[in-house]
N, C-alpha and C positions, 0 to 999 in steps of 0.2 A: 406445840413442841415444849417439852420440858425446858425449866429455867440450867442445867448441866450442860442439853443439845447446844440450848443458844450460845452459851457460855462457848462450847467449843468449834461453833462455826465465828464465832468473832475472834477468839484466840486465833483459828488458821487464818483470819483474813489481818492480823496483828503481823501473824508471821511470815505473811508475804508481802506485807509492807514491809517489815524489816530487809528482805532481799532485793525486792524492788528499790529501796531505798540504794544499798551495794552497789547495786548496778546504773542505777542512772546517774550516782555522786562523778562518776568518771566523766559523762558528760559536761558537769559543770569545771571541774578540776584541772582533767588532761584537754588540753585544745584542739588533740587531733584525736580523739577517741572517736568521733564522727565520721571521721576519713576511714576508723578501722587501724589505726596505728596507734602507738604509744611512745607518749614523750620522748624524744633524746637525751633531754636534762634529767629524768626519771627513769632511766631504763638498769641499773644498775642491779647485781644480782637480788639482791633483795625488793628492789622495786618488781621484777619481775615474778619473782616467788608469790607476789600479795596480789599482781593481777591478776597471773595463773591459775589461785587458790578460788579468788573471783570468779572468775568465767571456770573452774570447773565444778563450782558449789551451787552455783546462784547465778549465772546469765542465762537468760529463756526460761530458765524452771519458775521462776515466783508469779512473771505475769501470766503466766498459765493458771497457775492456783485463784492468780483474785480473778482470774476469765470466770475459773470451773465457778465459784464462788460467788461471781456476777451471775451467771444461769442460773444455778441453784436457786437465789434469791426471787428472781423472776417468777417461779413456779412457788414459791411463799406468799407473793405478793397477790397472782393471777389468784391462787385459795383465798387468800385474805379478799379481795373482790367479790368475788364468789358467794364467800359465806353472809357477806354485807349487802348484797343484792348490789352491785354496783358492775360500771362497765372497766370487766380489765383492759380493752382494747383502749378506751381512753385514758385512762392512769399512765397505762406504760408509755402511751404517746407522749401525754405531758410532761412525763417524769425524763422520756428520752430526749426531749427538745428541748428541758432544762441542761440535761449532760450535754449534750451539743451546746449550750453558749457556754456554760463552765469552761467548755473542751477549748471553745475557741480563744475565750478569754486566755486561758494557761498557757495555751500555745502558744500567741502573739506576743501576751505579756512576761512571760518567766519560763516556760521552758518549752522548747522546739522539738520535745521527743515526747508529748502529750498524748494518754491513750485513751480519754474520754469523749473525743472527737470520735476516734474509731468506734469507742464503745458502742455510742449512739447509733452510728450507720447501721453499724452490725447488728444491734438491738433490734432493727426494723424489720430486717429477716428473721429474728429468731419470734419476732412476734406475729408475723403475716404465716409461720410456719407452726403456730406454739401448739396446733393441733399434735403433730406427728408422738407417735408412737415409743415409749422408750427404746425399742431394740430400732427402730429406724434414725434415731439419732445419733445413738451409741455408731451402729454403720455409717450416718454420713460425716459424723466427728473424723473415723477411721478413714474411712476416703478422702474426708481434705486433707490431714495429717500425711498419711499416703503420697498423694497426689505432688501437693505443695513439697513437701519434703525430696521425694525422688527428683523431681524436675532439680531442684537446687541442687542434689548431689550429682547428680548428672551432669549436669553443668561445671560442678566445682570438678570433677575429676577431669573432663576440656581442660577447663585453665592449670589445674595440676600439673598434664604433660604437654602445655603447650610452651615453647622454645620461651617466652620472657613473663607469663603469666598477665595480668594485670595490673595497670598503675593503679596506684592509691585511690579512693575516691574524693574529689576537688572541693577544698570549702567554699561554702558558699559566699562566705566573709572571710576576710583576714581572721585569722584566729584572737588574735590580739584586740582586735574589735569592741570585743565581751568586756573586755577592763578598762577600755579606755574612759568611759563617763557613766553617767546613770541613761543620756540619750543614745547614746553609745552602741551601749547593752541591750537597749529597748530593740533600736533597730535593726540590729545583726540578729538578737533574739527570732524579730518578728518575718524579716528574709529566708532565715534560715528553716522559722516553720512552715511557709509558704512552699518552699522550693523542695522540701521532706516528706511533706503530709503525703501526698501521692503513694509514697512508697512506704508509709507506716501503715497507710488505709488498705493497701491491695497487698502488702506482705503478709504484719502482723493482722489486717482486719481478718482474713480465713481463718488463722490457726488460732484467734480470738473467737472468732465465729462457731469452730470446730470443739472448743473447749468450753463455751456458752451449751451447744449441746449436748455434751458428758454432763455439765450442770443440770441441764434439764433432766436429762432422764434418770440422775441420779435422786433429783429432788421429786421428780413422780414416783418414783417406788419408794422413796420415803428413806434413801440412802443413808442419812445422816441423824436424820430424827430415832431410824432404829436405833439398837445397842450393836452393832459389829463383832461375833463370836472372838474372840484372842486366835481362835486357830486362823481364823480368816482373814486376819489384819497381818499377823507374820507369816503367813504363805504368799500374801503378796506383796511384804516387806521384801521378805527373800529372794521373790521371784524377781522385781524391780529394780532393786538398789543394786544389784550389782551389774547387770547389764548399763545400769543408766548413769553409776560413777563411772564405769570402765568407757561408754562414748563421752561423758563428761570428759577425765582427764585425758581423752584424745582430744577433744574439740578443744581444749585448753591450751595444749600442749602445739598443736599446731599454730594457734594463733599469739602465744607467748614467745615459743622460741622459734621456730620454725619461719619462713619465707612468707609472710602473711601477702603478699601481694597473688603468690601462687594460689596456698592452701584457705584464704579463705573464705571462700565460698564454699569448698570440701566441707570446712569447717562448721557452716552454717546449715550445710544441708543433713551433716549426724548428728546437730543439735534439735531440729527442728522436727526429725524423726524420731530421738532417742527421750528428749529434753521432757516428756510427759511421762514417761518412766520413772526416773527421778525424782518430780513431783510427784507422783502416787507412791510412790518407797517413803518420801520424807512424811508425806500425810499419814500414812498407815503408822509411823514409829511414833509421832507425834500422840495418834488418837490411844497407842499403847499405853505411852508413858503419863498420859493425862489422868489413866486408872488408878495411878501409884501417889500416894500422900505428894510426894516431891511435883511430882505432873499437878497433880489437882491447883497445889500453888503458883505454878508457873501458867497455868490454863487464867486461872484468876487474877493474875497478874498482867495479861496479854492483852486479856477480854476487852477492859477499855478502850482501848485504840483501833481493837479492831471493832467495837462499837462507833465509830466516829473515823472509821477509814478514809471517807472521802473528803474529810476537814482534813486530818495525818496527809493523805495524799498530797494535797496541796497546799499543805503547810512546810513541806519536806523543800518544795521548789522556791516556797518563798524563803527558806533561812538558807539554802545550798544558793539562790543566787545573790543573797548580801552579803554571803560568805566570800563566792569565786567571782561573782561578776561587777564590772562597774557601779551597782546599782549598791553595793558598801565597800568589804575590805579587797576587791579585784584577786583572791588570793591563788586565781588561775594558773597553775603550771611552777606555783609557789613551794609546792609540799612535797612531801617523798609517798610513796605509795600507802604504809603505812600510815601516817600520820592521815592520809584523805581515808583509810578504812577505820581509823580511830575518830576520827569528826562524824562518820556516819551512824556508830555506836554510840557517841555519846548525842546525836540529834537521837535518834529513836528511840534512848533509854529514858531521856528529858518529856519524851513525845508519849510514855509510859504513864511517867509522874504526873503530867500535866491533865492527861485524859481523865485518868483520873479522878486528879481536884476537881475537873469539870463536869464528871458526871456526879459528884458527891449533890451539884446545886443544880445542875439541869437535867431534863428528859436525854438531851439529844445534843451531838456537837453542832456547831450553827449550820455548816453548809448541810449538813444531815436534816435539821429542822426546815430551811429553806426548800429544797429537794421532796421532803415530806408535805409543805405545803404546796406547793407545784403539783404535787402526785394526787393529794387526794383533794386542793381546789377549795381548803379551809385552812382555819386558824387552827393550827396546834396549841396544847401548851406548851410552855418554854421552859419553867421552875419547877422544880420537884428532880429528886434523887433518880438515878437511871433504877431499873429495874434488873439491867444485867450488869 
């Protein structure tokens, strides 16, 4: 793959860190964002402008991207096997059993809505399956998407018109919990992952699953490593983005201003249908403008971070929670909506700068080197300048 391609699958995976990021800062900030509510202290017109803009820009759309993103990669790595005479059925095992202790580690320790745990289960199907066929993947991506999604909206339209809709869903801790100590936080943390995981692994594990294989088949026909015609990337700009902002700002909209106790499951089930629309609209404008002087700088500018994702990843959980949680400033339920969207800009742009300086002196970010020696079962080097 060309030194450009790589450049621009780490720029996207840069840039679903940054929405990932968006999105899970609420976790740590708002205390009942868990529940599926939002603040009382914070609900002010403008508070709710900034979560609206949230959840209709960027909730479901970005862990879709690092899903397709995660597959993708799979099918670089099984070549790179391949070509080295080695076994990819054991790499990936290794390398998944590593994401499973990370997962677990994150979870327990820093953050309760960890999707590395999931990664890994899910990785285990996509690799007992990694035979299958492009056009069979693409179809069974579409079937769980399908599937998983109608059942939820089906359901959400039940509690829609049913006479008092749904209570809230019940913390598992005091919310207040999280700030009280640095033991505090650990343990509310680690309850909370325990009592969730179930329901991150069998919700998001499919449509993680389902989006692992659009990566795959995208990465067997060589998706990304081609050049993408300009007419081809704005016909299905065009086609995407507006179907996928228009259930975006509904699934917003209802869960902003509207009865969230009724609407939202409605809401989650025209996200989970629509919410990969979206993401193919933002990707296709992305790989457009990455053609244009201004793109080219901003792809180069991204690439870092999204070279060292899964360091960013979980670096992101360790400064949101010595931010929000007991564990430094408790600054949970402290901030106005904006200002927790402004803390997330300025962690990722830091998170820019940083990667950076660190691939100026190393190969690789550390949990990325780690992960790498796990996978292939030797010693990397550590020192020398990144290549991308």
């Amino acid at each position: 793959m060309s030194l450009q391609r790589l450049q621009e699958l780490d720029a996207l995976r840069s840039f679903a860190l940054a929405g990932i990021l968006l999105v899970n800062i609420w976790y740590f900030a708002d205390p009942l964002t868990l529940g599926g509510g939002i603040s009382p202290d914070h609900s002010s017109a403008a508070d709710l402008a900034v979560r609206f803009t949230v959840a209709a820009l960027f909730e479901a759309k970005f862990y879709l991207l690092f899903s397709f993103l995660f597959g993708y990669s799979f099918v670089l790595q099984w070549r790179s096997a391949a070509e080295a005479g080695a076994s990819a059925t054991h790499r990936t095992l290794r390398r998944l059993t590593a994401l499973l202790v990370l997962g677990l580690a994150h979870g327990l320790l820093l953050f309760f809505g960890d999707i590395l745990l999931t990664y890994a289960l899910m990785g285990l199907i996509l690799l007992a399956t990694r035979a299958i066929r492009p056009s069979a993947a693409v179809v069974t991506a579409s079937v769980l998407i399908g599937v998983i999604g109608s059942i939820i909206l089906l359901i959400g339209a039940v509690v829609a018109v049913a006479p008092y809709g749904i209570p809230p869903l019940e913390q598992v801790v005091p919310p207040d919990t999280f700030t009280q100590d640095a033991g505090s936080a650990l343990a509310a943390n680690a309850a909370t992952f325990l009592a969730t995981v179930p329901t991150v692994v069998f919700f998001q594990g499919p449509l993680s699953l389902a989006m692992f294989y659009l990566g795959v088949a995208a990465g067997k026909v060589r998706l990304l490593e081609r050049v993408p015609s300009v007419k081809k990337l704005t016909t299905t700009a065009a086609t995407c983005l507006p179907v996928g902002l228009a259930a975006g700002v509904l699934q917003a909209y209802l869960v902003a201003y509207v009865d969230r106790d009724r609407f939202s499951i409605l809401a989650g089930g025209i996200s989970t249908l629509t919410a990969p629309l979206l993401t193919t609209g933002y990707v296709c404008l992305l790989l457009l403008f990455f053609r244009s002087p201004a793109g080219a700088r901003l792809r180069n500018l991204l690439a870092p971070a999204g070279r060292m994702a899964l360091t960013n990843y979980l670096m992101q959980s360790v400064v949101m929670a010595l931010i929000f949680t007991g564990y430094g400033l408790a600054l949970s339920n402290q901030l106005p909506a904006a200002a927790v969207a402004g803390v997330a800009v300025v962690i990722f742009f830091t998170q820019l700068v940083l990667s950076r300086l660190w691939l100026h002196r190393f190969r690789q970010g550390p949990v990325e080197w780690l992960l790498r020696r796990v996978t292939y079962w030797k010693t990397t080097p550590v020192r020398g300048s990144s290549a991308g």
